[in-house]
PyMOL Python script that loads the backbone (N, CA, C, O; Angstrom):
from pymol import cmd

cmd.read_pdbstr("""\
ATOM      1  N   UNK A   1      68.076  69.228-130.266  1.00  0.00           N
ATOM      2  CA  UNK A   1      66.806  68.807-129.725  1.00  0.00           C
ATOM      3  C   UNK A   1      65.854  68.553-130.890  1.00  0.00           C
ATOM      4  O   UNK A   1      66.222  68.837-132.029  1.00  0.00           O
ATOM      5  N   UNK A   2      64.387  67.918-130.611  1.00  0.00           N
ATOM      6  CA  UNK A   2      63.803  67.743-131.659  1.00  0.00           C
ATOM      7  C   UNK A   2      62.489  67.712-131.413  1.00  0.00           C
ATOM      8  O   UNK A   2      62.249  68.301-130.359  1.00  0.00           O
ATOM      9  N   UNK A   3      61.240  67.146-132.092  1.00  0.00           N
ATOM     10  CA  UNK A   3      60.185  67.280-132.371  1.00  0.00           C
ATOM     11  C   UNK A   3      59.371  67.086-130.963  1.00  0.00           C
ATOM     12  O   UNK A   3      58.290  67.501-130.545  1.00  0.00           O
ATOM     13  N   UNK A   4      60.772  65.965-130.252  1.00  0.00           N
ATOM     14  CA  UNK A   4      59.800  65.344-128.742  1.00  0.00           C
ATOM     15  C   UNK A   4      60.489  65.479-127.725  1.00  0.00           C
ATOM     16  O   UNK A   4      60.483  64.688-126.781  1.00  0.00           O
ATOM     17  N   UNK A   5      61.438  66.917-127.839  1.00  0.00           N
ATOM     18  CA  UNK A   5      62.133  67.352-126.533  1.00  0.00           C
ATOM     19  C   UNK A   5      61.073  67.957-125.656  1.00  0.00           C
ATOM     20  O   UNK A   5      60.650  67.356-124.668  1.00  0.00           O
ATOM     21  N   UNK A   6      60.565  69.356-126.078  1.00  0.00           N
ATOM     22  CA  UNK A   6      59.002  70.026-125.487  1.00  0.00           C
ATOM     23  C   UNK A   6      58.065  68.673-125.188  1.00  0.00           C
ATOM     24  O   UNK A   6      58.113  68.413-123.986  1.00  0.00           O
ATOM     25  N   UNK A   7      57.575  68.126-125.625  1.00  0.00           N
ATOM     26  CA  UNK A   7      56.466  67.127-124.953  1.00  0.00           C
ATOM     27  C   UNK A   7      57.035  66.415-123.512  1.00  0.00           C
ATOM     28  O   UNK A   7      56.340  66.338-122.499  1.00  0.00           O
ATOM     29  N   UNK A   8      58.274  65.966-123.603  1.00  0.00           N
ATOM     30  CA  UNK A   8      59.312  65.321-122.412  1.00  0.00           C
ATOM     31  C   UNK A   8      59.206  66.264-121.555  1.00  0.00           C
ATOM     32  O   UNK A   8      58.615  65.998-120.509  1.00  0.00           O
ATOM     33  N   UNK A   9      59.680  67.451-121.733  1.00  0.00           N
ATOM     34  CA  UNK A   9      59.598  68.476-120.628  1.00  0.00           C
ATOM     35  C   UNK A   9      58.124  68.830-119.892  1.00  0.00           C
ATOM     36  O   UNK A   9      58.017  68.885-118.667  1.00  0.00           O
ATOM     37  N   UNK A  10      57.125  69.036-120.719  1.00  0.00           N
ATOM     38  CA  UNK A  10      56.026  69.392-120.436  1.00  0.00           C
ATOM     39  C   UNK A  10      55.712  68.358-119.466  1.00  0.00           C
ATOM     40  O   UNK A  10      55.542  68.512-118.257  1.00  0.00           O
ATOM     41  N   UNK A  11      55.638  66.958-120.346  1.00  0.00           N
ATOM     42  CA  UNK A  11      55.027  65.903-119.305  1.00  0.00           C
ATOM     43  C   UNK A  11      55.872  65.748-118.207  1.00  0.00           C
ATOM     44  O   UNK A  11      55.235  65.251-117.278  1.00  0.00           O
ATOM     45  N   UNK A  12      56.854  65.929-117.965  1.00  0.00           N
ATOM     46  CA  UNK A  12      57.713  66.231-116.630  1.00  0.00           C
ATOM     47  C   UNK A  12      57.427  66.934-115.817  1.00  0.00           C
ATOM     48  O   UNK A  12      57.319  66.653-114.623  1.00  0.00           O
ATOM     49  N   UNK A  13      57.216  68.216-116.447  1.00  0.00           N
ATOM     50  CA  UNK A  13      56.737  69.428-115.587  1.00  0.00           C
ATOM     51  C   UNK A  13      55.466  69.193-115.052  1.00  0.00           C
ATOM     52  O   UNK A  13      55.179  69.352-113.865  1.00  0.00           O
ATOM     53  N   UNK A  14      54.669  68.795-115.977  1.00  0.00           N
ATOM     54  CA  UNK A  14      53.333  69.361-115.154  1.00  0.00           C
ATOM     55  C   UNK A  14      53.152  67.532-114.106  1.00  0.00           C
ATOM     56  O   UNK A  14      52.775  67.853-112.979  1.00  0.00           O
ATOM     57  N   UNK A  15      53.226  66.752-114.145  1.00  0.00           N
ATOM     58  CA  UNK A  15      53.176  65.264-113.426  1.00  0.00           C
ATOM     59  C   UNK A  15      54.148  65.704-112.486  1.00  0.00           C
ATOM     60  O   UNK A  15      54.020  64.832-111.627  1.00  0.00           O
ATOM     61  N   UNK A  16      54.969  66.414-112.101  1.00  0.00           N
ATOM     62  CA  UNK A  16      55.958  66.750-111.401  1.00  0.00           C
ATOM     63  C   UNK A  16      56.629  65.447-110.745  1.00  0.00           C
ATOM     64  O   UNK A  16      56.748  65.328-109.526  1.00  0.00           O
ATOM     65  N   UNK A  17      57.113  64.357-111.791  1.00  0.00           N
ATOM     66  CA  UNK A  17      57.544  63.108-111.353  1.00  0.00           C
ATOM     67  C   UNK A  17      58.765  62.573-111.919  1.00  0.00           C
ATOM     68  O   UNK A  17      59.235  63.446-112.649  1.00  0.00           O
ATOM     69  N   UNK A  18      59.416  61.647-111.916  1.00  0.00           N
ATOM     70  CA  UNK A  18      60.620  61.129-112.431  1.00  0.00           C
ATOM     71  C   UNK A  18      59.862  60.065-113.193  1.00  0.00           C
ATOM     72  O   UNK A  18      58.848  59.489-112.802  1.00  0.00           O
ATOM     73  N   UNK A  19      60.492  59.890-114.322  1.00  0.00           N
ATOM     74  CA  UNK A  19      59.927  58.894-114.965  1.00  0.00           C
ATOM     75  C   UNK A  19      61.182  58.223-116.364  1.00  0.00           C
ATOM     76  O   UNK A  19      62.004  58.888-116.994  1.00  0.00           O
ATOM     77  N   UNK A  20      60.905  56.813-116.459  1.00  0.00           N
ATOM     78  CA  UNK A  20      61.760  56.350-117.230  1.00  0.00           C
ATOM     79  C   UNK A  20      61.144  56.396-118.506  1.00  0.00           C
ATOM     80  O   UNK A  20      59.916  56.481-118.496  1.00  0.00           O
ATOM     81  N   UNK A  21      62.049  56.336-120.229  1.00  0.00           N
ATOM     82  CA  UNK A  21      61.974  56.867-121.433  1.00  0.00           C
ATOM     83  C   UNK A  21      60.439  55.719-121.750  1.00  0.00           C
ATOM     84  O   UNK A  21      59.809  55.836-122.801  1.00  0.00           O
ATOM     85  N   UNK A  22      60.048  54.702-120.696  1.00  0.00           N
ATOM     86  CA  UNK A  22      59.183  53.509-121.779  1.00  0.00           C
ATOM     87  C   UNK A  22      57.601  54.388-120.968  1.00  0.00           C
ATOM     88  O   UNK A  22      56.618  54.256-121.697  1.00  0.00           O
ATOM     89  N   UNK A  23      57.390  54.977-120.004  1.00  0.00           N
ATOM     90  CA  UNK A  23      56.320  55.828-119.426  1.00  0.00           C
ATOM     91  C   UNK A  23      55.911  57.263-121.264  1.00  0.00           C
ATOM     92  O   UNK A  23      54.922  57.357-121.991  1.00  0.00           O
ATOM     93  N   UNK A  24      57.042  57.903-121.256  1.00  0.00           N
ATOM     94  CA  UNK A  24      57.034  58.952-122.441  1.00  0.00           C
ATOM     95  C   UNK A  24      56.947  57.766-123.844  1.00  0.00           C
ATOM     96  O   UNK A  24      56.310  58.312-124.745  1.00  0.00           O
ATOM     97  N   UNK A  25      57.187  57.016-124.061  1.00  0.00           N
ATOM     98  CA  UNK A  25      57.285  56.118-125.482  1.00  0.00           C
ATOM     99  C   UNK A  25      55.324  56.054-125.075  1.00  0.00           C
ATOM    100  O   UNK A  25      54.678  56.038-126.122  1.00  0.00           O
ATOM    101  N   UNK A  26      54.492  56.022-123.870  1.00  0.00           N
ATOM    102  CA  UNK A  26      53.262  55.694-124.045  1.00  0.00           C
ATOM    103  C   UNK A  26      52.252  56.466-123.695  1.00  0.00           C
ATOM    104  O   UNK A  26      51.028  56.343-123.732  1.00  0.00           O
ATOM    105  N   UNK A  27      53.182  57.501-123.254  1.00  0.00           N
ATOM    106  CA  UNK A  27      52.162  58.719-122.887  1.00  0.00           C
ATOM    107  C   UNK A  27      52.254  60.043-124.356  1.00  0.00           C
ATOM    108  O   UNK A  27      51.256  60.672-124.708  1.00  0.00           O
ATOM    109  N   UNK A  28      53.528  60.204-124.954  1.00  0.00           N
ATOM    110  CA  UNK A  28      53.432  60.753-126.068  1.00  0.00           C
ATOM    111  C   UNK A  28      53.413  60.633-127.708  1.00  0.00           C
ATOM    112  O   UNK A  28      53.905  59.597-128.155  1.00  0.00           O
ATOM    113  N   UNK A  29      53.050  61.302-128.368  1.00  0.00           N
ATOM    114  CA  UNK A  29      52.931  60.872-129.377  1.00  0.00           C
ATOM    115  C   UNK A  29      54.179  60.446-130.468  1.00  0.00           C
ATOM    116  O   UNK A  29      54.078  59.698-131.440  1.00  0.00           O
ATOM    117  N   UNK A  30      55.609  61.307-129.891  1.00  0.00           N
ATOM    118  CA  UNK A  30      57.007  61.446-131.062  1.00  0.00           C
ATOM    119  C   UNK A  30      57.126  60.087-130.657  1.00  0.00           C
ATOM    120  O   UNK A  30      56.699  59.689-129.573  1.00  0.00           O
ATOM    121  N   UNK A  31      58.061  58.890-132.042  1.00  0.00           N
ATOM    122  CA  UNK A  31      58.394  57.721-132.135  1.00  0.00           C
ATOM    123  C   UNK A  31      59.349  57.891-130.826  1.00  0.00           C
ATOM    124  O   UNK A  31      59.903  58.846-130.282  1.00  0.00           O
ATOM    125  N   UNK A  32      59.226  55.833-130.485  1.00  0.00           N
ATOM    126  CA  UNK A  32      60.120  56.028-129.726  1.00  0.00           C
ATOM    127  C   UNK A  32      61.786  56.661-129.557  1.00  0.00           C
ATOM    128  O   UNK A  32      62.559  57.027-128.673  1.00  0.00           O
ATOM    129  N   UNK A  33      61.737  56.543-130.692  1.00  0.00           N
ATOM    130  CA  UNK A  33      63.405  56.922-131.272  1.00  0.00           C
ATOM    131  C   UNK A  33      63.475  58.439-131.029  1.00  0.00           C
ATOM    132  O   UNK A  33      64.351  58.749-130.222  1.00  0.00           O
ATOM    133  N   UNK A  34      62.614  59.665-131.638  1.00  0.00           N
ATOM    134  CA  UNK A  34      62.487  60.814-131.524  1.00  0.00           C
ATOM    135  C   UNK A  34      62.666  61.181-130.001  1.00  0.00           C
ATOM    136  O   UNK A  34      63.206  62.228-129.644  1.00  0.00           O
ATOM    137  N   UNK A  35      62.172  60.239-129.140  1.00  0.00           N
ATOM    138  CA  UNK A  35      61.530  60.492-127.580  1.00  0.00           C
ATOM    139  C   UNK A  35      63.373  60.203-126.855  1.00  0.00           C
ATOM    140  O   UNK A  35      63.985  61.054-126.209  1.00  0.00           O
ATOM    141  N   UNK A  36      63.917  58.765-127.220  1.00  0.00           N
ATOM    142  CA  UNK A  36      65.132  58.440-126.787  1.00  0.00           C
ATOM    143  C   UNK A  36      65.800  59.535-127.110  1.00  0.00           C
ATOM    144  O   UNK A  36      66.070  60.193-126.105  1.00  0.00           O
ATOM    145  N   UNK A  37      66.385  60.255-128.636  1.00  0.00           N
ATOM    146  CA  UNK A  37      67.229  61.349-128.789  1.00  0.00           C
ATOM    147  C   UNK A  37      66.924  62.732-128.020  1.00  0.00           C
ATOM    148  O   UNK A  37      67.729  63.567-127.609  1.00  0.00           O
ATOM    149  N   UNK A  38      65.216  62.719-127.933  1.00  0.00           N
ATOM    150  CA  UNK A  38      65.086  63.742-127.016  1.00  0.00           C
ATOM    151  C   UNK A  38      65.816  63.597-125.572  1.00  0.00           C
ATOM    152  O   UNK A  38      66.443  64.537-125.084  1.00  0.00           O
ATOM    153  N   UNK A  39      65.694  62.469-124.998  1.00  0.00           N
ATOM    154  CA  UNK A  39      65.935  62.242-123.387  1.00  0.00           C
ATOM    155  C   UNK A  39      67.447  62.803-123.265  1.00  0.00           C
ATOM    156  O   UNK A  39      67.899  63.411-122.294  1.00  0.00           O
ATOM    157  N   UNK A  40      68.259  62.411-124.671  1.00  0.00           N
ATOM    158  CA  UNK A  40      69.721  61.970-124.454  1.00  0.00           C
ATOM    159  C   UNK A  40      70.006  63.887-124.780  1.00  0.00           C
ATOM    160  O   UNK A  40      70.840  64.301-123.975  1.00  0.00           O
ATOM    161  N   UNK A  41      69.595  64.789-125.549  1.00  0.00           N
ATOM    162  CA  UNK A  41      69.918  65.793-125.659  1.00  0.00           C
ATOM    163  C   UNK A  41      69.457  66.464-124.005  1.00  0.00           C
ATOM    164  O   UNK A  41      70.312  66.779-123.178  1.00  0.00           O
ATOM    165  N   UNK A  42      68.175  66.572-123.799  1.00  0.00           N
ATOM    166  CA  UNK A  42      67.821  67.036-122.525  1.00  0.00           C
ATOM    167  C   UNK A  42      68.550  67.136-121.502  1.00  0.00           C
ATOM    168  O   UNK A  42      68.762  68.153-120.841  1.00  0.00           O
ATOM    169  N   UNK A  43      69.070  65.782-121.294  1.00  0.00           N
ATOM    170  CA  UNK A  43      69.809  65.557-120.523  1.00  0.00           C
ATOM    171  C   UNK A  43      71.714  65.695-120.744  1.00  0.00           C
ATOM    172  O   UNK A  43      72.669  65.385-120.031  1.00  0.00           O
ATOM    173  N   UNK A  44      71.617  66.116-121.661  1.00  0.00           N
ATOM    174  CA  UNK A  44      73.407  66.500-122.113  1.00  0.00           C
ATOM    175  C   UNK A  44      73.414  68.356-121.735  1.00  0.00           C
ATOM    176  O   UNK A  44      74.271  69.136-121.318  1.00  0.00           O
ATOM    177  N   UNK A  45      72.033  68.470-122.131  1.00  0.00           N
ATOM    178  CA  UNK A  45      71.745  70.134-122.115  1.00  0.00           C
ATOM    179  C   UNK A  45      71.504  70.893-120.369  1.00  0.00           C
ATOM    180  O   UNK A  45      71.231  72.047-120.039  1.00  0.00           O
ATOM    181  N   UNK A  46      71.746  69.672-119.568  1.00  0.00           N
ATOM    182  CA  UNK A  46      70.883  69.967-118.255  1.00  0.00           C
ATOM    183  C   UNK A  46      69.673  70.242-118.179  1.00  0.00           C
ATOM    184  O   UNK A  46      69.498  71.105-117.319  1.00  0.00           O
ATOM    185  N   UNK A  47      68.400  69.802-118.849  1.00  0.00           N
ATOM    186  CA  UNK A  47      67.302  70.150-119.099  1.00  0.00           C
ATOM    187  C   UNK A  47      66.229  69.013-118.181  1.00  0.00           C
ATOM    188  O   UNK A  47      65.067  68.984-117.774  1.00  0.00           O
ATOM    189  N   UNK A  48      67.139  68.371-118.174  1.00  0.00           N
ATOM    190  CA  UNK A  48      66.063  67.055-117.426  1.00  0.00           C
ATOM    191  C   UNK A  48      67.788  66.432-116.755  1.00  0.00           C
ATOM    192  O   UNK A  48      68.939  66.781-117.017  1.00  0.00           O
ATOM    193  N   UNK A  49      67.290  65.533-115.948  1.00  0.00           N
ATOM    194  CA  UNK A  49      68.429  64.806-114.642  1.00  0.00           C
ATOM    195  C   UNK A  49      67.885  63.264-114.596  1.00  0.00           C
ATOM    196  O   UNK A  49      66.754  62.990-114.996  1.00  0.00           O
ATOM    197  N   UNK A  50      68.671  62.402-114.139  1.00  0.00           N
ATOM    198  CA  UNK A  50      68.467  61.301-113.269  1.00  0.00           C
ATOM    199  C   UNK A  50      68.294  61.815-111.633  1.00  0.00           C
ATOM    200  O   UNK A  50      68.952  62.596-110.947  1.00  0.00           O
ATOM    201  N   UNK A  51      67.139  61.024-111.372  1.00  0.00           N
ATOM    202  CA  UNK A  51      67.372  61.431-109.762  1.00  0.00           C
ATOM    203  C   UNK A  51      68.944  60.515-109.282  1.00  0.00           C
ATOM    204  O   UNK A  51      69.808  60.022-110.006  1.00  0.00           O
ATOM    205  N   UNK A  52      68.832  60.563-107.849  1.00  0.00           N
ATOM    206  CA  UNK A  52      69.954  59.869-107.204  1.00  0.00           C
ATOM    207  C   UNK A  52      69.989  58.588-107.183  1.00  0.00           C
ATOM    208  O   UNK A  52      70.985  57.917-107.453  1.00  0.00           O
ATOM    209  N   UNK A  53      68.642  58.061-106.783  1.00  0.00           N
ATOM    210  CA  UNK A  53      67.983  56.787-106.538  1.00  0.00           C
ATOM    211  C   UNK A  53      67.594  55.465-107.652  1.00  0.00           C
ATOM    212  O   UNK A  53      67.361  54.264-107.512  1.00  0.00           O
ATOM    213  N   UNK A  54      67.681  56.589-109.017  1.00  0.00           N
ATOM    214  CA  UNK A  54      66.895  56.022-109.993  1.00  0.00           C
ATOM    215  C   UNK A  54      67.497  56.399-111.441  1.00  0.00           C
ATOM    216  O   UNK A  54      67.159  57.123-112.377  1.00  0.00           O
ATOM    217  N   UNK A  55      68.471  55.611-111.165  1.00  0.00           N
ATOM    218  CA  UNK A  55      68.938  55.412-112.364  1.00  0.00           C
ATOM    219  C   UNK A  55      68.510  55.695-114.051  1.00  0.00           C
ATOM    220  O   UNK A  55      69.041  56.407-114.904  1.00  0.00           O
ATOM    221  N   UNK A  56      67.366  54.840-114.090  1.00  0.00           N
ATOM    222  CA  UNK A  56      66.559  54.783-115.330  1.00  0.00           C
ATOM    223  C   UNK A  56      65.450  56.277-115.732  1.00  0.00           C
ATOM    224  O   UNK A  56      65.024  56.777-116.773  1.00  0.00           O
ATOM    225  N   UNK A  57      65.325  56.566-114.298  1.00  0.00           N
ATOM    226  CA  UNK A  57      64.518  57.421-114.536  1.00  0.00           C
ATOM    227  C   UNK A  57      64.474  59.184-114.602  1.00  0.00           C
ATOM    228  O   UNK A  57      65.345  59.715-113.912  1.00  0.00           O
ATOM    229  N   UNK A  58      63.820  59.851-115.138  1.00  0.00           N
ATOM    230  CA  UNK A  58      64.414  61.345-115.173  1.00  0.00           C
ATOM    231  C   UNK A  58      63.411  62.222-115.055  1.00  0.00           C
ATOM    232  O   UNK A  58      62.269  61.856-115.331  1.00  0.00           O
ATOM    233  N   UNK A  59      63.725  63.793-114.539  1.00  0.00           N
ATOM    234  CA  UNK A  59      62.862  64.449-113.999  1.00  0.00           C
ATOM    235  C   UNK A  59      63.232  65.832-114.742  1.00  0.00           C
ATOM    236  O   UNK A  59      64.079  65.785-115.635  1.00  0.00           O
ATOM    237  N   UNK A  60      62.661  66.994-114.425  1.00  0.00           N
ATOM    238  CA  UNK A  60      63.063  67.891-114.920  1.00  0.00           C
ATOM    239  C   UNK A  60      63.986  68.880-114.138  1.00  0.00           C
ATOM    240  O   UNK A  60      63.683  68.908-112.945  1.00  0.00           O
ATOM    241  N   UNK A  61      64.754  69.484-114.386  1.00  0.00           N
ATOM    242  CA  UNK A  61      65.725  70.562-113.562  1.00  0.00           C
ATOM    243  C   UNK A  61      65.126  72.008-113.268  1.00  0.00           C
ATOM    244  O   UNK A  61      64.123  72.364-113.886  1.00  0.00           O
ATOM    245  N   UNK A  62      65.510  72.543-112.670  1.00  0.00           N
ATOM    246  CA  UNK A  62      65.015  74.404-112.833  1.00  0.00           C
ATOM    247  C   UNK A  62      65.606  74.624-114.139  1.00  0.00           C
ATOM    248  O   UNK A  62      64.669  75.047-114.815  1.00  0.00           O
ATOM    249  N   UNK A  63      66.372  74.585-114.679  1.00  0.00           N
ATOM    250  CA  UNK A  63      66.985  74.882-115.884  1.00  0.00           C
ATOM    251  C   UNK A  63      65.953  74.628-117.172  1.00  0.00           C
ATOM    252  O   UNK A  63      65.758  75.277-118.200  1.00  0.00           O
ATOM    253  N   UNK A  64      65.259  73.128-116.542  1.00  0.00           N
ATOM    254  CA  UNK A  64      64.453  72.899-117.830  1.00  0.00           C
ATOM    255  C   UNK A  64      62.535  73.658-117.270  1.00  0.00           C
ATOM    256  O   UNK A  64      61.618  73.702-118.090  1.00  0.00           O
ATOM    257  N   UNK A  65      62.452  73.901-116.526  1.00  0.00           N
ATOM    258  CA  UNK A  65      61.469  74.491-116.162  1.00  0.00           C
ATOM    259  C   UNK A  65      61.504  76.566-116.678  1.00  0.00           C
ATOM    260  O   UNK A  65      60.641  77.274-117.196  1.00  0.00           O
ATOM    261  N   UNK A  66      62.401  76.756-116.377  1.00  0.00           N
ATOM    262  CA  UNK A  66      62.975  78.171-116.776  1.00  0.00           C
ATOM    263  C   UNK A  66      62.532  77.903-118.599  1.00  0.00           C
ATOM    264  O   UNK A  66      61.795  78.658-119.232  1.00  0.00           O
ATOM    265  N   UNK A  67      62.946  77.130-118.942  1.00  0.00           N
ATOM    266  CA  UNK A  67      63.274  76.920-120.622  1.00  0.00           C
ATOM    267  C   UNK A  67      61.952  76.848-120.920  1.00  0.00           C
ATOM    268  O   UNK A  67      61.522  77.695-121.703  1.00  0.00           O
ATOM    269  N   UNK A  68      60.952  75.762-120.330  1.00  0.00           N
ATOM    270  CA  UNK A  68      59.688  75.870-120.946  1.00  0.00           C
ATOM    271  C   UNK A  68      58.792  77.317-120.411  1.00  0.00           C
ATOM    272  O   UNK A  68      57.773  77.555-121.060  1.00  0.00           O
ATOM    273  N   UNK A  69      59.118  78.216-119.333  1.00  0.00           N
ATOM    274  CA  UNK A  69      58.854  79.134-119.034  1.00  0.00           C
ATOM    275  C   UNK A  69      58.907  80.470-120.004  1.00  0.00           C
ATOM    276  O   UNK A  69      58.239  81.503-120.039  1.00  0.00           O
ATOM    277  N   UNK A  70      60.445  79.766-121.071  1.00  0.00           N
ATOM    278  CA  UNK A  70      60.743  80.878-122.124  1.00  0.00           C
ATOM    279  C   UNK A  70      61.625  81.974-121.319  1.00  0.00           C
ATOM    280  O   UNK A  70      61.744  83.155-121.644  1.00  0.00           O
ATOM    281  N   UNK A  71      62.296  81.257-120.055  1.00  0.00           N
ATOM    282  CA  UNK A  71      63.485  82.732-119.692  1.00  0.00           C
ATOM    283  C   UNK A  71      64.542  82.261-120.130  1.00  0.00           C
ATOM    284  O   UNK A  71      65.501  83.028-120.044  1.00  0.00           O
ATOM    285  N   UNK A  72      64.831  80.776-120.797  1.00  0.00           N
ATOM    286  CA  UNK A  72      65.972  80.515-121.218  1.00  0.00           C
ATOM    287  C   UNK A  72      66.038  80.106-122.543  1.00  0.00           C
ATOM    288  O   UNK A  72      65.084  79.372-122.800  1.00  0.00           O
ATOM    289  N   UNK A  73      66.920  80.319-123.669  1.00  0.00           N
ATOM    290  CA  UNK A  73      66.747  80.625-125.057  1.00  0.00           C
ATOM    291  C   UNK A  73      67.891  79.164-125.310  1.00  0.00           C
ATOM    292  O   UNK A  73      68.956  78.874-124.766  1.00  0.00           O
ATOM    293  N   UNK A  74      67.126  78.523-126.318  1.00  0.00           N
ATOM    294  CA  UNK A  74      67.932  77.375-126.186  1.00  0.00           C
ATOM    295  C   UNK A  74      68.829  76.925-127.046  1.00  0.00           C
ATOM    296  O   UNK A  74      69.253  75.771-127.117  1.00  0.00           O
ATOM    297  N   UNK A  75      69.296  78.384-128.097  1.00  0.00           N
ATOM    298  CA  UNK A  75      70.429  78.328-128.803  1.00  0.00           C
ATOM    299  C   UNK A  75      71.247  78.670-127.647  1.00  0.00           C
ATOM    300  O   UNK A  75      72.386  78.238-127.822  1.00  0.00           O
ATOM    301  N   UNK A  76      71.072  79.476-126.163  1.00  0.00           N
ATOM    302  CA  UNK A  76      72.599  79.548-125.478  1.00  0.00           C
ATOM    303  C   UNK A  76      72.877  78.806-124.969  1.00  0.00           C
ATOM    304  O   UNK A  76      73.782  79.026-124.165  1.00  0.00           O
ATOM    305  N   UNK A  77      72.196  77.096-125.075  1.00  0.00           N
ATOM    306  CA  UNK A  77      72.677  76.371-124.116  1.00  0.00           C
ATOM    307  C   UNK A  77      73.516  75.706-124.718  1.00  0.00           C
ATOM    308  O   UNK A  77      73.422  75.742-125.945  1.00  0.00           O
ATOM    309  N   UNK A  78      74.607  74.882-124.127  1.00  0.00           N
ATOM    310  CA  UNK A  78      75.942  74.220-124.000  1.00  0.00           C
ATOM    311  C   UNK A  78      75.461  72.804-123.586  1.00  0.00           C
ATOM    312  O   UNK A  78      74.897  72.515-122.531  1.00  0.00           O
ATOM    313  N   UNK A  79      75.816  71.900-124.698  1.00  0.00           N
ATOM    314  CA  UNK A  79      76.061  70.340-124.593  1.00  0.00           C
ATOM    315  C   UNK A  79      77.099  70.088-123.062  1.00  0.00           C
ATOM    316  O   UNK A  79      78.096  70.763-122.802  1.00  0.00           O
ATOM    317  N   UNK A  80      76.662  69.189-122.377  1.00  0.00           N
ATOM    318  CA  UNK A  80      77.826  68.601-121.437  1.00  0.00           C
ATOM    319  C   UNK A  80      77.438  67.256-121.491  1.00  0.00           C
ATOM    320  O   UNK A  80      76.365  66.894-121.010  1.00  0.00           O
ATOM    321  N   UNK A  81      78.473  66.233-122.212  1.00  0.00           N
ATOM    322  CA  UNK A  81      78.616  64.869-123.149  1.00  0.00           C
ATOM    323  C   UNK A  81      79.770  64.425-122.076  1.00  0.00           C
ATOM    324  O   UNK A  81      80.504  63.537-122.510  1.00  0.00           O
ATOM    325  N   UNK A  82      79.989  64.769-121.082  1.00  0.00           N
ATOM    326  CA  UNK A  82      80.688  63.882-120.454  1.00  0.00           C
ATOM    327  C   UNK A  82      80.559  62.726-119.908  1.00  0.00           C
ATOM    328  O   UNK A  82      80.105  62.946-118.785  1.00  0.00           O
ATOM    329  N   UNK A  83      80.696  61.627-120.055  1.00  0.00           N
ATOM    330  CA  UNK A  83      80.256  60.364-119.654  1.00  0.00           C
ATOM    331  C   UNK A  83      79.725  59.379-121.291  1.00  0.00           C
ATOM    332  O   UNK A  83      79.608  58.177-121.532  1.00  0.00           O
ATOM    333  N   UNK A  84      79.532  60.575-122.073  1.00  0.00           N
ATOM    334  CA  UNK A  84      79.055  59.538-123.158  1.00  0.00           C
ATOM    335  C   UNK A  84      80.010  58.966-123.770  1.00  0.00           C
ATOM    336  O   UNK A  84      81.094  59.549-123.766  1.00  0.00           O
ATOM    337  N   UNK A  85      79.911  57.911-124.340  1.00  0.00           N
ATOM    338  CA  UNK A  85      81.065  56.859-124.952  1.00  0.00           C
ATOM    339  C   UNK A  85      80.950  57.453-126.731  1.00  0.00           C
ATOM    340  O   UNK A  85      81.656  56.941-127.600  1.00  0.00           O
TER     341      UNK A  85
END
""", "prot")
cmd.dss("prot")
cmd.show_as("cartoon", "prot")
cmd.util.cbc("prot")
cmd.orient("prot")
């Protein structure tokens, strides 16, 4: 994870909305690039999801709500890269 994983989550959490990576490229400050590697770890980590409906767009999980809560420590979490090429 990196400089603009926490900002992704936060702005997830508190907007309580799904949103695609070009909404976070203009609402936060990490480059877009920082913001993309964030989305792609988040989401390998179970930290954030695609809804069902919406392909492009992503929301946060209980998993990633717990994490910014601080009940979940995020050296124990486990990559799941399945699907990535």
């Amino acid at each position: 994870m990196n400089k603009a994983s926490d900002p992704v989550l936060e702005f997830l959490d508190e907007h309580g909305i799904a949103a695609p990576v070009s909404v976070f490229d203009i609402e936060l400050d990490p480059s877009r690039s920082s913001i993309s590697r964030a989305v792609d770890d988040l989401e390998a980590y179970g930290l954030i999801e695609r809804p069902p409906d919406y392909n492009t767009h992503f929301q946060i999980t209980d998993l990633g709500r717990e994490y910014l809560e601080g009940d979940v420590d995020a050296t124990n979490l486990e990559r799941d890269d399945v699907g990535d090429a």
